[in-house]
C-alpha positions in Angstrom: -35.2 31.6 75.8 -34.1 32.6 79.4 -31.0 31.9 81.5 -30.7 29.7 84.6 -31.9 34.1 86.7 -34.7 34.5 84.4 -33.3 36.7 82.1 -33.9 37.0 78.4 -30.8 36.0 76.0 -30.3 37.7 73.1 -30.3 36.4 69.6 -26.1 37.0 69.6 -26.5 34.7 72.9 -28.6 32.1 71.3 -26.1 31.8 68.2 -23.3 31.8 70.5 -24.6 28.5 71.7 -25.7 26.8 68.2 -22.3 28.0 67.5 -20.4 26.1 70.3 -23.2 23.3 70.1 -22.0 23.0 66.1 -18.4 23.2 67.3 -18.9 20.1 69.4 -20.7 18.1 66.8 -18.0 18.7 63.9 -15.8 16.3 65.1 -18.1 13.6 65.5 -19.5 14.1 62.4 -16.2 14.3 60.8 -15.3 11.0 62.3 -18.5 9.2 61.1 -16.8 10.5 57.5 -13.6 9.2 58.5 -14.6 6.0 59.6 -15.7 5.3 55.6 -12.5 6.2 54.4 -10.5 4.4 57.1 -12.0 1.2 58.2 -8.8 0.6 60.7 -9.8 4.1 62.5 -10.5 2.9 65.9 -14.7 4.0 66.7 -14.7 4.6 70.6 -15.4 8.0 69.3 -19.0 6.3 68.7 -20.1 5.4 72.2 -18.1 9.2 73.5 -20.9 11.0 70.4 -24.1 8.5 71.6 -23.0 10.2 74.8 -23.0 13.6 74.0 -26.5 13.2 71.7 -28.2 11.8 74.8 -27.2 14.8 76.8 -27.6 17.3 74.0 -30.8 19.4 74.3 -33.2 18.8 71.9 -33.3 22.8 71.2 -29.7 22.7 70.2 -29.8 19.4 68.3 -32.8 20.7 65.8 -30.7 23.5 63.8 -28.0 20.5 63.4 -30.4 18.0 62.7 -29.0 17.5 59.0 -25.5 17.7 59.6 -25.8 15.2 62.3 -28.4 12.6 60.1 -26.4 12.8 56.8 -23.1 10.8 58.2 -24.8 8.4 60.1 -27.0 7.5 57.3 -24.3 7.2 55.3 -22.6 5.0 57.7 -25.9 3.0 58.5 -26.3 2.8 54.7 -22.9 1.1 54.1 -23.3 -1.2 57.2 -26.4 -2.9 55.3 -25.3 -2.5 52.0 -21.6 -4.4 53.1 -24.3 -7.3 54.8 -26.6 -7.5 51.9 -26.3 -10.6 49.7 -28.0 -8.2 46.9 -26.1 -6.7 44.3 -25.6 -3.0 45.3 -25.8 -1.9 41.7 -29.1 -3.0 41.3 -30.1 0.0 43.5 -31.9 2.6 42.1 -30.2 6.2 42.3 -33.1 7.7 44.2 -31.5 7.3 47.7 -31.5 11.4 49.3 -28.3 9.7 51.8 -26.6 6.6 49.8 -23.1 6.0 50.0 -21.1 4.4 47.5 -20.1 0.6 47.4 -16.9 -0.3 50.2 -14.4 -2.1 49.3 -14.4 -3.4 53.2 -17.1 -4.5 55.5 -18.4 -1.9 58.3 -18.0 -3.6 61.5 -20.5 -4.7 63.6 -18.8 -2.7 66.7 -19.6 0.8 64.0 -22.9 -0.6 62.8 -24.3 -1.1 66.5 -22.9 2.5 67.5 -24.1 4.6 64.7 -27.8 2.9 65.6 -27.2 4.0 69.3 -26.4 7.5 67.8 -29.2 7.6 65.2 -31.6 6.4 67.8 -30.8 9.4 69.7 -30.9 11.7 67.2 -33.9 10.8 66.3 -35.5 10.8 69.6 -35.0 14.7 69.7 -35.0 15.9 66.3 -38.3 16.6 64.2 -38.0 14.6 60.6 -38.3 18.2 58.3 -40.2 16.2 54.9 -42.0 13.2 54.0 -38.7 12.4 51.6 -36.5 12.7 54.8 -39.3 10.4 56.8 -39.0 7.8 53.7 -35.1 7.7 53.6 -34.5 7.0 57.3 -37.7 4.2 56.7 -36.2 2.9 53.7 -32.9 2.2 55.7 -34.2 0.9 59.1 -36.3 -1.2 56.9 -33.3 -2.3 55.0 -31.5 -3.4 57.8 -34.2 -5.4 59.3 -34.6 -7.5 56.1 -31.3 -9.2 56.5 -30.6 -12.1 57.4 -29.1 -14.1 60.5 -26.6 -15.0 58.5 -25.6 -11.5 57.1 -25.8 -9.8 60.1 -24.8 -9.9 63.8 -28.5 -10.3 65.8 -27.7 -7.2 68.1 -27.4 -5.6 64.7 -30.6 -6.2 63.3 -32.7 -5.9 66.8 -31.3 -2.5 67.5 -32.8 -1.7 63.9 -36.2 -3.4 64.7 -36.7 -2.1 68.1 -35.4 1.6 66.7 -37.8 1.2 64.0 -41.0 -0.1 66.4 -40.0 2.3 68.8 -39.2 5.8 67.8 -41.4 8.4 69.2 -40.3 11.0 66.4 -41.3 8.2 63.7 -44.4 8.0 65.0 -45.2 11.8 65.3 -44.2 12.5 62.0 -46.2 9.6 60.5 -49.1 10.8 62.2 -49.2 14.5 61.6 -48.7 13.7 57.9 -51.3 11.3 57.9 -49.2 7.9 56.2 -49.3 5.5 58.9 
């Protein structure tokens, strides 16, 4: 990797910057936690961390890739699961990212943002296994089966046009041969 004058950066340089790249993400991340724990937390934070994934470099993104995912799938995860009619214990315990049942609904204003942040993430980020590839599938899909009347329609289009839509999807279906 070279600087802005051409010049090599050393390994201590390139940690630096995962270092200061993780340093920036932890809050957001920590949030997306929060925000299961405390449903009156206020989520501006969400539209401030959509933000700061779409200007991220994909090269810094990558090493974070599942410390980013794992919140927002958790978030995702217990947006659908507080608009499914289904009976979250009939679930099977195979999920790699499920969250447990809420006791409150996720908001439509968090549901919407996590998808703008997921959709980013995923834009830049390489799925690492085919059980990574089926979790994030398994969700979007998830999402997309509900209904009108259990979820807003912004809501369940971001999920379909994410799903239809994502470049990294696509790739990774490909290069392992399942689509």
């Amino acid at each position: 990797m070279a600087d802005s004058n051409g010049h090599e950066l050393s390994l201590s340089s390139n940690e630096t910057l995962r270092t200061s790249f993780f340093n920036q993400l932890k809050p957001y991340t920590l949030g997306l936690l929060d925000l299961l724990q405390n449903p009156n937390k206020n989520p501006s934070f969400l539209s401030e961390f959509a933000d700061f994934l779409r200007r991220a470099p994909a090269a810094a993104l990558q090493p974070c890739f599942d410390y980013a995912l794992f919140p927002l799938l958790l978030v995702l995860d217990a947006s659908i699961d507080c608009r499914s009619k289904q009976n979250s214990s009939s679930k099977g315990n195979f999920d790699t990212y499920s969250s447990p049942p809420l006791p409150y609904p996720v908001s439509d204003r968090v549901a919407e943002g996590v998808l703008q942040c997921l959709e980013e993430v995923l834009k830049k980020c390489h799925l690492g296994s085919v059980d990574q590839m089926l979790a994030v599938m398994k969700k979007l899909i998830s999402g997309a089966l509900l209904s009108p009347s259990e979820a807003a329609e912004e809501f369940r289009e971001g999920i379909i046009r994410h799903k239809h839509s994502n470049p990294a999807h696509h790739s990774f279906a490909i290069s392992f041969g399942v689509e």
